[in-house]
N, C-alpha and C positions, 0 to 999 in steps of 0.2 A: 485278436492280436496276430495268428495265425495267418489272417490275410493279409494285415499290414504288412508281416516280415515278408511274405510273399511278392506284393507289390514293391516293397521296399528294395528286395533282389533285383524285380524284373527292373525298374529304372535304371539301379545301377549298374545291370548289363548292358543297358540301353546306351547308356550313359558310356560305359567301359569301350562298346560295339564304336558308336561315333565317334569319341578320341581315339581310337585305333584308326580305324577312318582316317579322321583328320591329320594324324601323324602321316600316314600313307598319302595323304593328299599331296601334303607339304613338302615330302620324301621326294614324289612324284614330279611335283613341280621344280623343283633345286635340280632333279636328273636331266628335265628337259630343257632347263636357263642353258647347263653347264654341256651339252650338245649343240644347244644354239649356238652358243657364245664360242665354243671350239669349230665348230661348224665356220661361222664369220670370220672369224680368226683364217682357218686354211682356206678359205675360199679369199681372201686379202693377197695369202703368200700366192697363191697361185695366179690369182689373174695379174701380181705384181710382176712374176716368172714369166705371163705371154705378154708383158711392156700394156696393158688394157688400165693402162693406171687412173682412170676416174672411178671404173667402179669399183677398184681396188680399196681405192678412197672410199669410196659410198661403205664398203662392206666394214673397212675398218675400222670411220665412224662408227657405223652401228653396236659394231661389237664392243667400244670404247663406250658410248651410250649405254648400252646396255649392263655394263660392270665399270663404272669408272675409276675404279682401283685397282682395276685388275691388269696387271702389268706386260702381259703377254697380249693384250690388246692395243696397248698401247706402242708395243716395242713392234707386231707387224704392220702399223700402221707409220710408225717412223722409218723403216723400212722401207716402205712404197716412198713416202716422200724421196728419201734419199735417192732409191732407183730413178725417179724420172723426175732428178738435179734440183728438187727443192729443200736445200739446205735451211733456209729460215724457215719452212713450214715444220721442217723437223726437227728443229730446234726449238721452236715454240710448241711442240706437242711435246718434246721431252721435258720443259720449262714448266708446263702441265701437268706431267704425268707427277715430276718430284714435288710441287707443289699440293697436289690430293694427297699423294704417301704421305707427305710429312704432316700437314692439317692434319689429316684423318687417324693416321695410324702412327702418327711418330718414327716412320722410316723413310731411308733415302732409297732411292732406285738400285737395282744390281749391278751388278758388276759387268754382267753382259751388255744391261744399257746403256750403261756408260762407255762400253766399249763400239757400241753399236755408233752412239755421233762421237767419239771421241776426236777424229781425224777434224770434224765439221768445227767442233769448238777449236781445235787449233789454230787453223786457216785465221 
């Protein structure tokens, strides 16, 4: 029985070793989405800042792709529309963005994004 409990340890360290692991994996990976995804994000505002507004687009999809409830992708990417006079296209991303919040999560967009096309819904 001496062995068994012995064996019985070593697995469970083994065992202990891997899920530490795998927490650290999982850790690991959420750190580099959430660089990505900020990364995409200011790489949007900025090429939206030198007027390069397709790949601005390209970049803000991505980052909208890549979190699609994540609200600060969706708000740089209404942004660019807005910057270079696409008022329907940013208005149909915002039509989107509050449509996912509310499905998914049962909220409405901030306050900021409402502020963001406010002027657009007026008109």
């Amino acid at each position: 029985t001496g062995m068994l409990l012995m064996s019985f340890a070593a697995w469970m360290y083994a065992i202990g070793t891997a899920l530490t692991r795998g927490r650290t994996i999982i850790l690991e990976r959420e750190r580099l989405r959430q660089l990505r995804l900020h990364g995409l994000e200011a790489l949007c505002e900025s090429l939206t800042a030198s007027q390069r507004f397709g790949e601005a687009v390209a970049a803000g999809t991505a980052a909208v792709a890549g979190e699609p409830l994540r609200e600060s992708a969706h708000r740089a990417l209404i942004a660019t529309y807005l910057a270079e006079g696409n008022a329907c296209e940013a208005l149909r991303q915002y039509g989107l963005c509050r449509e996912l919040l509310d499905r998914h999560l049962g909220l409405t967009p901030s306050a900021a994004l409402d502020r963001l096309v406010e002027d657009v819904r007026i008109r």
